[in-house]
ZADO-1210 file (C-alpha; in nm, 4 decimals, padded with zeros to 6 digits):
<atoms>
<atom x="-00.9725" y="-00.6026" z="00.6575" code="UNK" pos="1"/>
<atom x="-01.2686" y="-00.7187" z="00.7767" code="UNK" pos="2"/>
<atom x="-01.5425" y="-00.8481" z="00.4947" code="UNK" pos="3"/>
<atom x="-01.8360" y="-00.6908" z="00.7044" code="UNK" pos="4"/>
<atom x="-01.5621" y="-00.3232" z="00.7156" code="UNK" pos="5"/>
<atom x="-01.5718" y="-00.3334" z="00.3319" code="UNK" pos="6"/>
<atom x="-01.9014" y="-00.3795" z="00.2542" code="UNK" pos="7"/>
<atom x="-01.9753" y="-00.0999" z="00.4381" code="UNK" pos="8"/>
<atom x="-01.7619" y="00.0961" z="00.1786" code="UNK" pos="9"/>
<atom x="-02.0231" y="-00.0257" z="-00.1047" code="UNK" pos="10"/>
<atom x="-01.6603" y="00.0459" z="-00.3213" code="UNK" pos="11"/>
<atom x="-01.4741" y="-00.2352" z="-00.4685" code="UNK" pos="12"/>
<atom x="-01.0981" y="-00.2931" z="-00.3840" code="UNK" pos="13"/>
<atom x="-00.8478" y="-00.1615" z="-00.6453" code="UNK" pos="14"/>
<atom x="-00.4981" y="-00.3076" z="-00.7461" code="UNK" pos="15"/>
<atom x="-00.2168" y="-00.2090" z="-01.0204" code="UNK" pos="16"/>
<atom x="00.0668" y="-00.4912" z="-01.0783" code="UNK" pos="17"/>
<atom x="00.3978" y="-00.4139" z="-01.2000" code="UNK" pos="18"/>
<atom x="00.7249" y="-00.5462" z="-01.2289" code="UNK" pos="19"/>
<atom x="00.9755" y="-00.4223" z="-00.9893" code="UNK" pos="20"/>
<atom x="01.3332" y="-00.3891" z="-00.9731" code="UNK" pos="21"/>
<atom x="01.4726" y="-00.5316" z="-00.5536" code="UNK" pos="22"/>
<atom x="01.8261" y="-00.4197" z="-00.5346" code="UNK" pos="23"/>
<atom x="02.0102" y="-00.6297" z="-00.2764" code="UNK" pos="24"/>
<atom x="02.2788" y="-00.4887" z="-00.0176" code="UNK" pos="25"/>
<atom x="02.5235" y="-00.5831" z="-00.3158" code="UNK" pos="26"/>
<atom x="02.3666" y="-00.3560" z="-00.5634" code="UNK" pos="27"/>
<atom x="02.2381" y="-00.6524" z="-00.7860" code="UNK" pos="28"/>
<atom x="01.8663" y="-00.5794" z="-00.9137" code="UNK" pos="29"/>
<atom x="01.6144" y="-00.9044" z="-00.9622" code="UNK" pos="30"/>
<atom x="01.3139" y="-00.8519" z="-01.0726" code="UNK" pos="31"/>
<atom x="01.0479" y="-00.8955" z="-00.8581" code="UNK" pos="32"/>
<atom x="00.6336" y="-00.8855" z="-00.8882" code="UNK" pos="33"/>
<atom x="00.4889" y="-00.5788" z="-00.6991" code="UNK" pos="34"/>
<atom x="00.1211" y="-00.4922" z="-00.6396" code="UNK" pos="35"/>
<atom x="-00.0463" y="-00.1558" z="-00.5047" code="UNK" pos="36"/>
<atom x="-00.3137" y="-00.2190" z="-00.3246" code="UNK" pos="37"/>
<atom x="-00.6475" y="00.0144" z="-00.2243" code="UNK" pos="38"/>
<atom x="-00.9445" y="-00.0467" z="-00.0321" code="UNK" pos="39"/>
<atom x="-01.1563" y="00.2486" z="00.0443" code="UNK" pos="40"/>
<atom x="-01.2872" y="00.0799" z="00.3946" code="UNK" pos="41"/>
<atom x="-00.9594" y="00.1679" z="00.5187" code="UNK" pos="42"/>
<atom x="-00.8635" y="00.5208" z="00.3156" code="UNK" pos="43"/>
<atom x="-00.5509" y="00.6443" z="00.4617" code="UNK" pos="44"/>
<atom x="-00.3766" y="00.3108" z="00.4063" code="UNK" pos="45"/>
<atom x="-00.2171" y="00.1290" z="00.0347" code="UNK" pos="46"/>
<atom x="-00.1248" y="-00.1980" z="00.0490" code="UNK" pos="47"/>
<atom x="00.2463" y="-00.2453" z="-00.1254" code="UNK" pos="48"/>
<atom x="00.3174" y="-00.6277" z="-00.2012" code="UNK" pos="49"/>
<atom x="00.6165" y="-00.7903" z="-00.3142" code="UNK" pos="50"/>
<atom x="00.5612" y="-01.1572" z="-00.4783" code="UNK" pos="51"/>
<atom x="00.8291" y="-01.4286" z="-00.4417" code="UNK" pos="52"/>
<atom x="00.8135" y="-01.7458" z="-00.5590" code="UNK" pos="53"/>
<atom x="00.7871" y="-01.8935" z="-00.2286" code="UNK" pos="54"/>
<atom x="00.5518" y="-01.6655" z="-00.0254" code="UNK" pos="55"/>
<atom x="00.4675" y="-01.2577" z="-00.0534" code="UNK" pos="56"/>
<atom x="00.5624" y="-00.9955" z="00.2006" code="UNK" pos="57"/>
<atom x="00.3095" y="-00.7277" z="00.2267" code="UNK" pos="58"/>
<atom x="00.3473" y="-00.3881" z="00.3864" code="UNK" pos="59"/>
<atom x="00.0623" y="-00.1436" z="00.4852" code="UNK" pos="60"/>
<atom x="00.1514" y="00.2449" z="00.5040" code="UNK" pos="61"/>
<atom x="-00.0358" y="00.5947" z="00.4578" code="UNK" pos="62"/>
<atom x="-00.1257" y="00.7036" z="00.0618" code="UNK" pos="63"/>
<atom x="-00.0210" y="01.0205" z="00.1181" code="UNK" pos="64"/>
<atom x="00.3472" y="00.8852" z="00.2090" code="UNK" pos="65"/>
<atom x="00.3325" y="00.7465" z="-00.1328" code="UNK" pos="66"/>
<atom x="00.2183" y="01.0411" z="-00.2803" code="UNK" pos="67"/>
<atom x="00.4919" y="01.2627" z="-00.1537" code="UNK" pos="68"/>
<atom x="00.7604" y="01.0470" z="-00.2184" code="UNK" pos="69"/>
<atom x="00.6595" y="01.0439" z="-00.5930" code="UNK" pos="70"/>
<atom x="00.7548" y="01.3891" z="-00.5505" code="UNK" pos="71"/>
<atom x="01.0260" y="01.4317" z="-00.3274" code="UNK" pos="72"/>
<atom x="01.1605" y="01.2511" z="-00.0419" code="UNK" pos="73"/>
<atom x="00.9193" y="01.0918" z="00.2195" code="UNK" pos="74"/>
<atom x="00.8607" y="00.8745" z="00.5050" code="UNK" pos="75"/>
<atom x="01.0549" y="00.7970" z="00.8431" code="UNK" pos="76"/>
<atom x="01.0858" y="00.4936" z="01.1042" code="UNK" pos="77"/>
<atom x="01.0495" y="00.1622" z="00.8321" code="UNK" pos="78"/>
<atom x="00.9659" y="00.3063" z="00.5210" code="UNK" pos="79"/>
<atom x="01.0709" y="00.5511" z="00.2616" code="UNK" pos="80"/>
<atom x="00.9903" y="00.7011" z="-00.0639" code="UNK" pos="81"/>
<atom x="01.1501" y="00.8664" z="-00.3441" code="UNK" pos="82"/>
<atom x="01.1626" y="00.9967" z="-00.6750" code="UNK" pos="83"/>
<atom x="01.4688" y="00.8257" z="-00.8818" code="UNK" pos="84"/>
<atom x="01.6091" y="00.8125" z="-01.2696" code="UNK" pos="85"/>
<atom x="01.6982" y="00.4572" z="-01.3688" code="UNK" pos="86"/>
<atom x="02.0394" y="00.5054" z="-01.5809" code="UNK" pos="87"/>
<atom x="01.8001" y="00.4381" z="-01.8913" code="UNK" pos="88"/>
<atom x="01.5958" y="00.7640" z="-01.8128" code="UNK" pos="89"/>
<atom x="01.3295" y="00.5990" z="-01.7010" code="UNK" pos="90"/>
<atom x="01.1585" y="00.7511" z="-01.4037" code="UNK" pos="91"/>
<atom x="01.1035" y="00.5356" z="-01.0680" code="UNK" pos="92"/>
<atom x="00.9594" y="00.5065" z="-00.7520" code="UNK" pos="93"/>
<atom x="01.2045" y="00.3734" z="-00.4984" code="UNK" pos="94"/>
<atom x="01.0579" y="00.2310" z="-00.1744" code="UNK" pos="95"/>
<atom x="01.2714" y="00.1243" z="00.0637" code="UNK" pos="96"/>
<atom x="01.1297" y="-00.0998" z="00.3729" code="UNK" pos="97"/>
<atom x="01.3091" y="-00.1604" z="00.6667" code="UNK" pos="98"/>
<atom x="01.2104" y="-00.4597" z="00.9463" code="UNK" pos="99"/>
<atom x="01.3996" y="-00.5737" z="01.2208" code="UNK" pos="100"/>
<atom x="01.7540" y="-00.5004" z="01.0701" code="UNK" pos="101"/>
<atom x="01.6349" y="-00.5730" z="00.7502" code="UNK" pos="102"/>
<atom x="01.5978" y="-00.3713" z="00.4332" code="UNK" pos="103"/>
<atom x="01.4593" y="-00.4022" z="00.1238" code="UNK" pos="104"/>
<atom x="01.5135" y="-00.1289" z="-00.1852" code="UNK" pos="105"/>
<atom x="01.2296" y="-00.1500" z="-00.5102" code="UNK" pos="106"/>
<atom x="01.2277" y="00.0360" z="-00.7187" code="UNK" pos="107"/>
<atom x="00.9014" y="00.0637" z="-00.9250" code="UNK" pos="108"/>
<atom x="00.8087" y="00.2539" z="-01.2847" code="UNK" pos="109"/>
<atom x="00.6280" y="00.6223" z="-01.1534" code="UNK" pos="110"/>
<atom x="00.3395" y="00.5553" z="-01.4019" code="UNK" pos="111"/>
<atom x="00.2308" y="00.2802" z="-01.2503" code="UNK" pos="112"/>
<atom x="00.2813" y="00.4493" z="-00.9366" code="UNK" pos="113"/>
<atom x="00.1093" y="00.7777" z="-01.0768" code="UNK" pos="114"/>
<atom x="-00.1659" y="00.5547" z="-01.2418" code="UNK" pos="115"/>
<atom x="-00.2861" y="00.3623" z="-00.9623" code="UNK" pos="116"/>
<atom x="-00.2570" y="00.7034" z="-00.7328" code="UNK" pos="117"/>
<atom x="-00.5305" y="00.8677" z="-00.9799" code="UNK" pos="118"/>
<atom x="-00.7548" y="00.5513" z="-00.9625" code="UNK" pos="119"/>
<atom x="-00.7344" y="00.5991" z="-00.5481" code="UNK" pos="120"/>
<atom x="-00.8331" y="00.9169" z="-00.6023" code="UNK" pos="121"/>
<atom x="-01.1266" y="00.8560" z="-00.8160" code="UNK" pos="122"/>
<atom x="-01.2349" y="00.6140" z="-00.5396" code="UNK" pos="123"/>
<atom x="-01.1613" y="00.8716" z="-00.2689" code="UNK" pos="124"/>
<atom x="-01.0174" y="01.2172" z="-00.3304" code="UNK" pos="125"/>
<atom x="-00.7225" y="01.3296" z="-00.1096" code="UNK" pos="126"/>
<atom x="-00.8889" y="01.5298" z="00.1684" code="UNK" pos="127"/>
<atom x="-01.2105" y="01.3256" z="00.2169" code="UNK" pos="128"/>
<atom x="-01.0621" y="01.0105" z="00.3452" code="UNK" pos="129"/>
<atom x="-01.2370" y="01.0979" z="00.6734" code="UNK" pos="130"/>
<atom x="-01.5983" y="01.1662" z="00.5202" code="UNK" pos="131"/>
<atom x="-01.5143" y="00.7726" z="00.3987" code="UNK" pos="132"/>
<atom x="-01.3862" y="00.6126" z="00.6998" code="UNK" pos="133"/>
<atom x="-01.7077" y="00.5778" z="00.8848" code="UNK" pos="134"/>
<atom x="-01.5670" y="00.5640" z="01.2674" code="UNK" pos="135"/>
<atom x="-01.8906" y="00.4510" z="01.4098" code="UNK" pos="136"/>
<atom x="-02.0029" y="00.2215" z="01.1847" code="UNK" pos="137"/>
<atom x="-01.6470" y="00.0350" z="01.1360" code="UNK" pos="138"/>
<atom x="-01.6277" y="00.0136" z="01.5214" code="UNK" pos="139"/>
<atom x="-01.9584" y="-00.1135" z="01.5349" code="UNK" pos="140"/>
<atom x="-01.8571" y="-00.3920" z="01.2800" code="UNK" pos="141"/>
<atom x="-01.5677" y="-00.4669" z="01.4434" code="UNK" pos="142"/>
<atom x="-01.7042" y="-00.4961" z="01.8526" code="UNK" pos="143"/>
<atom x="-02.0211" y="-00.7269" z="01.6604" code="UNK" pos="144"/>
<atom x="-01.7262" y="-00.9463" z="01.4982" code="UNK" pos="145"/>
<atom x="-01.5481" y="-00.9844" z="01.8033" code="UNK" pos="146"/>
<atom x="-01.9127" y="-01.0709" z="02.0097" code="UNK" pos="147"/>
<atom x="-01.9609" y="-01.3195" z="01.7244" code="UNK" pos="148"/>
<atom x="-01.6202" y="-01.4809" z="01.7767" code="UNK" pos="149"/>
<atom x="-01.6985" y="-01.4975" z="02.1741" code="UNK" pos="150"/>
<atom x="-02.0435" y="-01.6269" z="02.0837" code="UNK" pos="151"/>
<atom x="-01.8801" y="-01.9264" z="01.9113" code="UNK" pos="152"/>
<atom x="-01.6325" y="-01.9891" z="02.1251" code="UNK" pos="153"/>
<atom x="-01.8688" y="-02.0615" z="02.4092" code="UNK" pos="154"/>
</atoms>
C-alpha cells in the first residue's frame, strides 16, 4: 500500500501473530508462523501471511470472507474459510489457499482469529468500510505517485 494511501487513514496498521498448523497433501501438520494483517487505508482487505524460514507468502482477501468463514463455510475461486474442531477440542480457523494448482490448508486457533477481527472492528466497524476508503483522495494519491515516478524518470 502506498505510504502517502495510509497516511491518509491517520490509523495505524494492526497485526495478530499466531502459530499455525499447514497440513500437507499427506495429512502431516508443521507448524508454521501466521500473521493477520489490517490496514484501514485499504478496509475491505486483511492481509494473511505465512512465515517460512526461507521467504513468506502473503495473500490479500476481503474481511468479511474471514468473518463468515469463522462462522460457517466461505469463500470461492482461491480461497476458503471454515470453522473446524482440532481432535483436542480446540476450535480453528481453517484457510485453505489455492494458486496455480497449488494448495495450501492452515489451520489457525479462532481466538486469535476472533481477537484480531474485534481489533479491525474497533479500527473500522463492519458497514463503514466505505465512509473510510476515501475514493477521491486515494486516487488522487495514487495518479500524484505515478506523475512523480514519470517526473523522475525523465
Amino acid at each position: 500500500m502506498n505510504q502517502r494511501i495510509r497516511q491518509q487513514s491517520g490509523l495505524d496498521p494492526i497485526s495478530r501473530s499466531c502459530t499455525g498448523v499447514l497440513i500437507d497433501e499427506d495429512g502431516h501438520e508443521f507448524p508454521v508462523p501466521c500473521e493477520f494483517a489490517y490496514d484501514a487505508a485499504d478496509p475491505y482487505a486483511t492481509t494473511f501471511s505465512l512465515h517460512g524460514a526461507q521467504r513468506s507468502v502473503v495473500w490479500v482477501f476481503a474481511r468479511t470472507l474471514l468473518t463468515e468463514g469463522c462462522f460457517e463455510p466461505a469463500g470461492e475461486a482461491d480461497v476458503h474459510v471454515w470453522p473446524t474442531v482440532s481432535a483436542h477440542g480446540e476450535s480453528r480457523v481453517a484457510i485453505e489457499l489455492a494458486n496455480q494448482g497449488l494448495t495450501a490448508l492452515v489451520l489457525v486457533p479462532s481466538r486469535v482469529v476472533l481477537g484480531f477481527l474485534a481489533d479491525t472492528e474497533v479500527l473500522v466497524p463492519r458497514g463503514t468500510e466505505s465512509t473510510a476508503f476515501e475514493l477521491d483522495a486515494t486516487l488522487t494519491a495514487l495518479l500524484q505517485t505515478s506523475s512523480d515516478a514519470v517526473d523522475r524518470d525523465r
